[in-house]
N, C-alpha and C positions, 0 to 999 in steps of 0.2 A: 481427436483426443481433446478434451475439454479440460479446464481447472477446478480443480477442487480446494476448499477454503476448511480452514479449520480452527477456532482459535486456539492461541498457549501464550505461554510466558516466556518473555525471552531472558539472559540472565539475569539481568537487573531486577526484575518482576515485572517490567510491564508490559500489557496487556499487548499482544501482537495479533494481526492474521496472519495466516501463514498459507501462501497460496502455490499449490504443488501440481505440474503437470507431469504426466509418467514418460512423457517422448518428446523433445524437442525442447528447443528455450520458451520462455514467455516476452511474447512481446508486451512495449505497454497498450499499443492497441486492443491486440488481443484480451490485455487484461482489462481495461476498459469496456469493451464490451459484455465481457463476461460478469465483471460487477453491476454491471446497468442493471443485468438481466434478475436482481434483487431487493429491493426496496430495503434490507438493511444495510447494505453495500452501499448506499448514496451517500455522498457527502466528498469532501476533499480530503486525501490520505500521501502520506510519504513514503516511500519506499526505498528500505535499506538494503545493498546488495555489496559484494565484496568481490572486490578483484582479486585476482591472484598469478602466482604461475601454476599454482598445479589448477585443478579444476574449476576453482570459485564455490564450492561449497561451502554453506554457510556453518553445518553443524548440525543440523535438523535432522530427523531420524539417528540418532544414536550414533553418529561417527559413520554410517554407512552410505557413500555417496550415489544420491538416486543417478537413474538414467536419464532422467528428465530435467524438472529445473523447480530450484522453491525459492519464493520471495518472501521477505518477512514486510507486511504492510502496518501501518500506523495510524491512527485515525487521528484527523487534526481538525478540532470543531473551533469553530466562532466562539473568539475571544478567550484559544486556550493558546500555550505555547507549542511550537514546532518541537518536534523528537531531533531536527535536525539543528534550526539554526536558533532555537528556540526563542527566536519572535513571534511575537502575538499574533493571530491568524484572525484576518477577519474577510468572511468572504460575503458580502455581503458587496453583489455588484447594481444595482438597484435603489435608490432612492426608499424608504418604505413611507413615504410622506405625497412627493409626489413623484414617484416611477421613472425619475430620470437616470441616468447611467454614471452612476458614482466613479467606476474604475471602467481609465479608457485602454481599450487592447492591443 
């Protein structure tokens, strides 16, 4: 069982992916892998999910709680703010001058 991506709008208006498995939770490995597997999927993104007591559903699909699991993703490019903590994002781990390692791990 693979993930399927789709975009929409979350309520505010902005721009979400919206990543939906039909069976099981998504891990973020899993989801990681599965975004590599796409050239527009690259880049560094946030991921909003919600806890709860009853299931953690987030709302997606019309109030009807899938059997599987949906994340809603964010994309956070170089030199925008975060959805979450909304600091400036720069990912830029690389020197582009001379290639040394800006951000240590």
């Amino acid at each position: 069982m693979g993930i399927d991506f789709t975009w929409d709008t979350d309520i505010r208006g902005n721009s979400a992916l919206i990543a939906r498995k039909s069976r099981g939770k998504i891990s973020i490995a899993e989801l990681q892998a599965e975004m590599s597997k796409y050239y527009q999927y690259e880049g560094a993104w946030a991921v909003i999910f919600k806890a709860s007591e009853e299931s953690g559903h987030q709302g997606w699909d019309s109030g009807v709680d899938p059997k599987g699991d949906v994340l809603e993703l964010y994309r956070v490019g170089d030199g925008e703010e975060c959805p979450i903590c909304t600091t400036t994002f720069c990912g830029v781990d690389f020197c582009p001058h001379c290639g040394e390692r800006i951000k240590e791990d």
